[in-house]
C-alpha positions as CSV (number, residue, x, y, z in Angstrom):
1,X,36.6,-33.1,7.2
2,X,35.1,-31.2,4.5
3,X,33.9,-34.6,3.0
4,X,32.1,-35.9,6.3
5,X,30.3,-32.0,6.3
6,X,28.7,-32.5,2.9
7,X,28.0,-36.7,3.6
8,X,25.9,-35.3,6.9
9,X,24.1,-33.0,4.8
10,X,23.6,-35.0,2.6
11,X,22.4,-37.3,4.9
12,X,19.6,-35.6,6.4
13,X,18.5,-34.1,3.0
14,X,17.6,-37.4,2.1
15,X,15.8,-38.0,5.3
16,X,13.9,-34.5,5.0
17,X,12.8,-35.9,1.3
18,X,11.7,-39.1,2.4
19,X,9.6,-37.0,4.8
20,X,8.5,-34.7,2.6
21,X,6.8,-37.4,0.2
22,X,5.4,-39.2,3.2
23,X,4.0,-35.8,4.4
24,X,2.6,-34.2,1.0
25,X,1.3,-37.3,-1.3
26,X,-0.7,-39.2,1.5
27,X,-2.2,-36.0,3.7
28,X,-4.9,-34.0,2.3
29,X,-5.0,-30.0,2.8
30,X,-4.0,-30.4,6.5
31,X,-0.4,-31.5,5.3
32,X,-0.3,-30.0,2.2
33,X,0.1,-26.6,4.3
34,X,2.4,-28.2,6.5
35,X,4.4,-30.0,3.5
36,X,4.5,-26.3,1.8
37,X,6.1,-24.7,4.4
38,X,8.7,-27.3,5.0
39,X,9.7,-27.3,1.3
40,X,10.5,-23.8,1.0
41,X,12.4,-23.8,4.6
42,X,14.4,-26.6,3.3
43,X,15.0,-25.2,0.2
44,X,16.1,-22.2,1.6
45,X,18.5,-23.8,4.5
46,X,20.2,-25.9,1.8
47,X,20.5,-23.0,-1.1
48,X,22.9,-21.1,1.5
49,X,25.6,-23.5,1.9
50,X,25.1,-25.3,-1.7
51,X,28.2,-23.3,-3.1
52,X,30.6,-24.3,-0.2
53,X,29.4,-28.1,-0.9
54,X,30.1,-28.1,-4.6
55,X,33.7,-28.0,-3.9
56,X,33.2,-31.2,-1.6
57,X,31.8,-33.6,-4.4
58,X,28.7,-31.6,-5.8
59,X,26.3,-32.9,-2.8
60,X,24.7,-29.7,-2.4
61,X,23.8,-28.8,-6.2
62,X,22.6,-32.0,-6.0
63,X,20.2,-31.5,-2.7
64,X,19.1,-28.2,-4.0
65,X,17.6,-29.7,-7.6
66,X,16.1,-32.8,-6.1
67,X,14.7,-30.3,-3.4
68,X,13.3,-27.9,-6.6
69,X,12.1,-30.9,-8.4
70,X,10.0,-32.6,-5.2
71,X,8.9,-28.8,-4.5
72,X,7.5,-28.5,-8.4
73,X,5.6,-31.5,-8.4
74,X,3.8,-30.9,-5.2
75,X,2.8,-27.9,-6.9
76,X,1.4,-29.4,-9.4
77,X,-0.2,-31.7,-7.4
78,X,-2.0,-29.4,-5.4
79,X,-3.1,-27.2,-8.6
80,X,-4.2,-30.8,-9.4
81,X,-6.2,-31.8,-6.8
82,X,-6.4,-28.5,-4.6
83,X,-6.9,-25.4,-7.0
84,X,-8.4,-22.8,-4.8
85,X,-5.5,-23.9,-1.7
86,X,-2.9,-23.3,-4.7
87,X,-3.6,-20.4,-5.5
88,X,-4.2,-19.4,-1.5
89,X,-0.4,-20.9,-1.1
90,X,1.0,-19.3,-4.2
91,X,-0.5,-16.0,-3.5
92,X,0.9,-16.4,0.0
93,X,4.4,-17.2,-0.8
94,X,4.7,-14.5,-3.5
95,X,3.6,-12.0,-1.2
96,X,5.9,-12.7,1.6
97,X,9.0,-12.7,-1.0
98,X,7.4,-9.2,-2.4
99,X,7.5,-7.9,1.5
100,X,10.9,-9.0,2.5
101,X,12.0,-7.4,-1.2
102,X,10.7,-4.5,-0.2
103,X,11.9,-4.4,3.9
104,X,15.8,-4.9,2.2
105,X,14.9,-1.6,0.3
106,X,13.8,0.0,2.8
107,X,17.1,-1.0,4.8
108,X,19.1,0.3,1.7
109,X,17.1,3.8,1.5
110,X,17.8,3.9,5.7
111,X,21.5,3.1,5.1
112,X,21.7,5.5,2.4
113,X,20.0,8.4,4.5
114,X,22.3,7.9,7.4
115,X,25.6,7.8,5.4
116,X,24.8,11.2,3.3
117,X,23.1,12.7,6.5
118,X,19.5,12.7,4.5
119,X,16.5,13.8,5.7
120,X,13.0,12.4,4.5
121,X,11.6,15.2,2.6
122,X,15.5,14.9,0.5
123,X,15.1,11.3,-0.5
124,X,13.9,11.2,-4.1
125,X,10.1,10.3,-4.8
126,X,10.3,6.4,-4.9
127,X,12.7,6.2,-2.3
128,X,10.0,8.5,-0.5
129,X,6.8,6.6,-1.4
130,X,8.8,2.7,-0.6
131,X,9.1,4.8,3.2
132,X,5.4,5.7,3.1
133,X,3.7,2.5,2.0
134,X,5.9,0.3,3.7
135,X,5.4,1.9,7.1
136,X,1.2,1.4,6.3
137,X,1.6,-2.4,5.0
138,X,4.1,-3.0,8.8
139,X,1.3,-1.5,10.8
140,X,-1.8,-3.9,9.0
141,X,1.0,-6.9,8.9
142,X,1.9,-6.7,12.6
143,X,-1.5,-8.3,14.1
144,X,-1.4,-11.0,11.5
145,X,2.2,-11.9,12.2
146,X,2.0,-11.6,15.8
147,X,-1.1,-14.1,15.2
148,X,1.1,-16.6,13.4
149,X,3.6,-16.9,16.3
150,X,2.2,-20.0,18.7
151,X,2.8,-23.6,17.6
152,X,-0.1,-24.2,14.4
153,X,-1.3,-21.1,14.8
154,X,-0.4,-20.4,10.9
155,X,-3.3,-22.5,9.8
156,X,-4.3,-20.1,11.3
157,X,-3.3,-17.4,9.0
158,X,-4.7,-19.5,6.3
159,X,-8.0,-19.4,7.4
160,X,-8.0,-15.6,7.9
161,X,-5.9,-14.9,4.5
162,X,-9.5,-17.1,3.1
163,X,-12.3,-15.6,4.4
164,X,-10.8,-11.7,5.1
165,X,-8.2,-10.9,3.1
166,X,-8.8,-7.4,2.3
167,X,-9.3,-6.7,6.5
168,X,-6.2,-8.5,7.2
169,X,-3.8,-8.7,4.6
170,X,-1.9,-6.1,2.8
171,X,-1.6,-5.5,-1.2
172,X,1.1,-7.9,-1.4
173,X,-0.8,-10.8,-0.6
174,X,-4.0,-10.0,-2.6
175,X,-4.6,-11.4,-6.2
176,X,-4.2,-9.4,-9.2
177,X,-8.1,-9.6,-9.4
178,X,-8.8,-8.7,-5.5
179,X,-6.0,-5.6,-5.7
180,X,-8.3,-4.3,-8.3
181,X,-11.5,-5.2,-6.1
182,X,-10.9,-3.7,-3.2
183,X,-9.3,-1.0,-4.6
184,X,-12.8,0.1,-5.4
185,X,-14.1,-0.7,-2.4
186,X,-12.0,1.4,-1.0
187,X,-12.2,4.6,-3.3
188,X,-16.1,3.8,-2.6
189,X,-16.1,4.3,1.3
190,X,-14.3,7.7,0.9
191,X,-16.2,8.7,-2.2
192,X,-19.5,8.6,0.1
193,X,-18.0,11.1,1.8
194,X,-17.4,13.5,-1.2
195,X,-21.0,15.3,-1.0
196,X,-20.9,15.4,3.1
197,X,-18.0,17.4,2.5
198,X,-18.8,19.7,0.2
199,X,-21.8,20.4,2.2
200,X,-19.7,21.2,5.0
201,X,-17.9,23.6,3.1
202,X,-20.8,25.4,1.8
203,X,-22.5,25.8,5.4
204,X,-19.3,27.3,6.4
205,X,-19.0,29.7,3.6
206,X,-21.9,31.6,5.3
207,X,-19.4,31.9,8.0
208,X,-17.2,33.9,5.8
209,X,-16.8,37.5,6.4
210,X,-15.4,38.9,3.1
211,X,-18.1,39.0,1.1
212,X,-15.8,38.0,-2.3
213,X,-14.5,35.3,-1.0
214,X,-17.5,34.1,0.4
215,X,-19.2,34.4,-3.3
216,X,-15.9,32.8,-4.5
217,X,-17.1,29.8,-2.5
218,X,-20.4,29.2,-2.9
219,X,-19.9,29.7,-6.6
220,X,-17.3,26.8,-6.1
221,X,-19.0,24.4,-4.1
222,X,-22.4,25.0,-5.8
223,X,-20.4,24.0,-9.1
224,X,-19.0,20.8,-7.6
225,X,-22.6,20.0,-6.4
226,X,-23.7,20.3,-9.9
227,X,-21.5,18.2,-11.7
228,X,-19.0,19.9,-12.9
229,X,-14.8,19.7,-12.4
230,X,-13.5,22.9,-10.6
231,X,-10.2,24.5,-12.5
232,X,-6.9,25.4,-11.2
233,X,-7.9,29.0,-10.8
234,X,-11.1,28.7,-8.7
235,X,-9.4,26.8,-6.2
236,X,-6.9,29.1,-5.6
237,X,-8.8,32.3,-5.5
238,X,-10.0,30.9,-2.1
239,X,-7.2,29.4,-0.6
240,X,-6.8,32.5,1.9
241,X,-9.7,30.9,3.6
242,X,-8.0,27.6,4.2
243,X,-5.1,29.5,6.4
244,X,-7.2,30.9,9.2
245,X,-10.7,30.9,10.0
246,X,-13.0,28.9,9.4
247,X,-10.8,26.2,7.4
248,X,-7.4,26.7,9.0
249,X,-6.0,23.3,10.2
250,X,-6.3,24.9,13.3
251,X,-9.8,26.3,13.1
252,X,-12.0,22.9,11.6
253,X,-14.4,21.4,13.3
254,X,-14.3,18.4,15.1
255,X,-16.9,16.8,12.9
256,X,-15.1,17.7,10.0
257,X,-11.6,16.7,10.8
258,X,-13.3,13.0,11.3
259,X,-15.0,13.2,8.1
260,X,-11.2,13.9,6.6
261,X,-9.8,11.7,8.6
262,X,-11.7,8.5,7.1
263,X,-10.4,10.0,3.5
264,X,-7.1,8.4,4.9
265,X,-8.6,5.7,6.7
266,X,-7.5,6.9,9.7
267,X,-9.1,6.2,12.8
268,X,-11.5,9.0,13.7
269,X,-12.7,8.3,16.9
270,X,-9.9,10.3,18.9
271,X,-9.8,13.1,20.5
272,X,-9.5,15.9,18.2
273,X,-5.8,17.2,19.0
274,X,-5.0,13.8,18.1
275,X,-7.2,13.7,15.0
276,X,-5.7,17.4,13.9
277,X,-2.4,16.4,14.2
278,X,-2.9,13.0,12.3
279,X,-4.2,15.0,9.8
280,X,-1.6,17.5,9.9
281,X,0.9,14.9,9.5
282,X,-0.3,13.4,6.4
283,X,-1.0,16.4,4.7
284,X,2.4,17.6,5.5
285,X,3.4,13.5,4.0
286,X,1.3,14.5,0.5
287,X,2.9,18.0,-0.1
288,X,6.7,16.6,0.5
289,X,5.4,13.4,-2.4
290,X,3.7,16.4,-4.5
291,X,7.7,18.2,-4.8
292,X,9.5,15.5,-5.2
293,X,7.1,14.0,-7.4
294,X,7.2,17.2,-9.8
295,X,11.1,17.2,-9.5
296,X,11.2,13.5,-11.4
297,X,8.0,14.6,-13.5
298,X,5.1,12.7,-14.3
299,X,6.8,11.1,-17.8
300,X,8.9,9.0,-15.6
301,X,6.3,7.3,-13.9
302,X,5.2,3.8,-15.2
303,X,1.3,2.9,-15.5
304,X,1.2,1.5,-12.2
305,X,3.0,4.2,-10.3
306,X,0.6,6.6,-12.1
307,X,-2.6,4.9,-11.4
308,X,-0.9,4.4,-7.5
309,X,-0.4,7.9,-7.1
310,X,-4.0,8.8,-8.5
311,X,-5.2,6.9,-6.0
312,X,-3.6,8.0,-3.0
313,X,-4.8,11.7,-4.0
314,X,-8.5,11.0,-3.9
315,X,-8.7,9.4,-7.6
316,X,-10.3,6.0,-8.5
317,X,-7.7,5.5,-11.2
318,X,-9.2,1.8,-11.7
319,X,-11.7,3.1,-14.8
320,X,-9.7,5.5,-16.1
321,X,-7.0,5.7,-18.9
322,X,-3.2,6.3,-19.0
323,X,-3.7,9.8,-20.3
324,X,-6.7,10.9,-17.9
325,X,-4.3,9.8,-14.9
326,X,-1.8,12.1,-16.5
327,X,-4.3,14.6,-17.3
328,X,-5.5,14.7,-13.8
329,X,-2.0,14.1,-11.8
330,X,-0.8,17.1,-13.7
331,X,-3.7,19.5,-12.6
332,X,-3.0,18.3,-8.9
333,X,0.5,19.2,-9.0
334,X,-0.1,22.5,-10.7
335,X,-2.3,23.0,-7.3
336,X,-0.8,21.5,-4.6
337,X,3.3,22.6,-5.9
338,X,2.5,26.5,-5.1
339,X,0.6,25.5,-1.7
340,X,2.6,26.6,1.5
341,X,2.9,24.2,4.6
342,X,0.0,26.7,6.2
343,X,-2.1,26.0,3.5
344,X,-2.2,22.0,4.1
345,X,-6.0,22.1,4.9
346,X,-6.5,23.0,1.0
347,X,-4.8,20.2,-0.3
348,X,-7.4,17.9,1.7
349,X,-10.0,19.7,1.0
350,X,-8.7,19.7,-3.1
351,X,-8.6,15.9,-3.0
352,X,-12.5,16.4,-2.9
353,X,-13.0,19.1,-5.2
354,X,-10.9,17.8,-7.9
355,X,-11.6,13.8,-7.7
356,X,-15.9,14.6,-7.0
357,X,-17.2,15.0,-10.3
358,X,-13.6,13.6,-12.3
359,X,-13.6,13.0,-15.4
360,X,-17.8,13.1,-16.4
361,X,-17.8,16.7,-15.3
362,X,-14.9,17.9,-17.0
């Protein structure tokens, strides 16, 4: 019985090679997407029951290296003959098995939350930033994979992964080159918003009644305006004003919370409970990071984590070095580690004031 299994699938493996050749050496880039796909189904289908069928005669190790071997050649082929589809279809497939790598970490953080009766803000900072980013890169994957669904509709995909991949696709299927790219087009879309900002914040200082804090900060927006990087200190002589009125989280303007909101990329046409409470939200998100972040401490973070975490705190970490990602990481945590939960409208506002004039006016 065992011997008829393997001789079947055996069988139709060498039917689904014969096809495979057919399909990828005479079709252009038509079936070379189609041939693609096939290969790494098949590949996949046989690898699972390729341990059960070496004890029936070796047919599946057998199936499984003929299937590598056909699967390596078409890829040279197509680097051959196709180079800009190669790197489209290696880019593709390396970001799909960088996804599902990260969804089974995310199952093992939720399984490990549920057994030791964790909550979110308890989870250590990796565990805590694989939640955050993974949630963001579901929500901009969803349209695209719901796209994909209908019969050919993942040429589809191709086409879209071409000609907008930074609208459409997240980091994980980006090339090393456009991560770096858009990256700065990103940090350049909120950097425009840096001075409108600090604006705001001076026209509300007339606002202030206490007339030291209101000289506390117009001497600190006026030195942000001019170039220079705020310290520790300044910041936090005025953080009374970031409680209550005017700069509560409760008490900003509507124009304002939308200008803070596209720091985040959120969407800021929305009613303005809606846009508060986003806001709120992700605030509440950074602080939780901030503490468990300065629990691990910033020596244990590789480059990349460092440069990430720059990043997401206002920072274009792109042109700087190792050390003023550490220098500048370190004066953010110094800040935003003796902030209270009341206080979260500072921390927004600080992602400004720190990463504005960073490192030229230091």
């Amino acid at each position: 019985m065992a011997l008829s299994r393997a001789g079947s699938r055996g069988g139709s493996a060498m039917i689904l090679l014969f096809r495979i050749r057919q399909a990828g050496l005479s079709g252009g880039v038509h079936n070379a997407t189609k041939t693609s796909v096939l290969l790494r189904s098949s590949s996949q289908q046989f690898c699972r029951f390729s341990s059960k069928a070496k004890h029936s005669g070796g047919w599946g190790s057998l199936i499984v290296s003929k299937l590598r071997l056909v699967n390596e050649k078409y890829e040279r082929f197509l680097h051959r003959n196709f180079p800009a589809f190669y790197l489209l279809y290696s880019t593709f497939f390396r970001g799909l098995r960088l996804l599902l790598q990260d969804g089974s970490e995310v199952r093992r953080i939720k399984v490990k939350m549920a057994r030791q009766g964790l909550s979110k803000e308890q989870l250590p900072y990796r565990d805590m930033e694989t939640l955050r980013q993974f949630r963001r890169d579901i929500i901009k994957a969803l349209p695209v994979a719901l796209v994909s669904i209908p019969p050919f509709a993942n040429y589809l995909v191709f086409v879209l992964m071409y000609f907008f991949p930074r609208q459409v696709l997240v980091r994980h299927f980006w090339t090393p080159k456009q991560q770096v790219e858009f990256q700065q087009v990103y940090h350049g879309q909120r950097a425009r918003l840096y001075p409108r900002l600090v604006n705001d914040l001076t026209r509300t200082a007339l606002e202030v009644t206490d007339r030291d804090l209101q000289s506390q900060l117009l001497q600190l927006c006026n030195k942000v305006q001019g170039g220079a990087h705020p310290g520790i200190s300044e910041i936090q002589a005025v953080r009374r004003l970031f409680t209550g009125p005017p700069l509560g989280m409760k008490r900003l303007q509507v124009e304002h919370m939308r200008c803070l909101s596209s720091l985040f990329f959120l969407t800021s046409r929305l009613p303005a409970a809606l846009i508060r409470r986003r806001l709120w939200s992700h605030s509440m998100e950074l602080l939780q990071l901030d503490r468990a972040l300065s629990m691990l401490g910033l020596h244990q973070l590789s480059e990349p984590e460092l440069r990430i975490a720059c990043y997401l705190r206002g920072l274009n970490s792109t042109c700087l070095s190792t050390t003023q990602c550490r220098e500048w990481l370190y004066q953010w945590l110094q800040l935003s580690t003796r902030l209270k939960d009341s206080e979260a409208s500072l921390l927004l506002h600080s992602m400004v004031l720190l990463s504005m004039n960073y490192p030229s006016g230091s």
